[in-house]
C-alpha positions in Angstrom: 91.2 93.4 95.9 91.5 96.9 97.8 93.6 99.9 96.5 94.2 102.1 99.2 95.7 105.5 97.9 97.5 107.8 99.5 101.0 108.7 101.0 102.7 105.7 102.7 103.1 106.8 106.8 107.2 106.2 107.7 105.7 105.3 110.9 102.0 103.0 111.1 101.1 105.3 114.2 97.5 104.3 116.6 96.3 107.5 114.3 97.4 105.9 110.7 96.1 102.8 111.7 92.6 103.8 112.9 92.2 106.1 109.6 93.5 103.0 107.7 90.8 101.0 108.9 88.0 103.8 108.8 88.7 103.6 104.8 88.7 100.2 104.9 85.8 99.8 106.7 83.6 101.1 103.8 84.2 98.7 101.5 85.0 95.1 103.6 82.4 93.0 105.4 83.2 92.5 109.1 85.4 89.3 108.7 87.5 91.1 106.1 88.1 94.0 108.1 89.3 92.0 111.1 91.7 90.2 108.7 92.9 93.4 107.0 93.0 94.3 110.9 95.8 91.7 111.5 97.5 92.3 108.2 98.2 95.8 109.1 99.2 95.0 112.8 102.0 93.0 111.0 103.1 95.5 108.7 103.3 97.8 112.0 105.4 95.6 113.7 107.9 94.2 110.6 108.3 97.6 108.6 105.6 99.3 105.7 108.6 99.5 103.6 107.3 99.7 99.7 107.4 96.3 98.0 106.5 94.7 101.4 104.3 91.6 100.9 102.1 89.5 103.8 100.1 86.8 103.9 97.8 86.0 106.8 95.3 83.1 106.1 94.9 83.3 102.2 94.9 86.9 102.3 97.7 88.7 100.5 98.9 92.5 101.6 101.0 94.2 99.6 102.7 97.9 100.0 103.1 99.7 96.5 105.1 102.7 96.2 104.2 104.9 92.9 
């Protein structure tokens, strides 16, 4: 499980994204990063909307709004 904190972007911008993945990147392995890669690229596309929920081979993304 990853908790990623902060204020939730209207807009997953090229600049959201990459600082998204920096903090990401310290904590997952390669593979996981590439997956949490894809999760995010879905969120982007579909909406980051709070309560938002993906899953993308076995892994489960959810957006939390508190």
């Amino acid at each position: 499980m990853v908790l990623l904190s902060g204020e939730l972007p209207e807009v997953l911008t090229d600049e959201a994204l990459a600082e998204l993945l920096d903090l990401a990147a310290a904590i997952l392995d390669a593979e996981e990063l590439v997956l949490f890669h894809t999760c995010l690229r879905t969120l982007r596309r579909n909406g980051m909307r709070a309560g938002r929920r993906i899953e993308i081979d076995g892994a489960v993304l959810t957006v939390y709004e508190g």
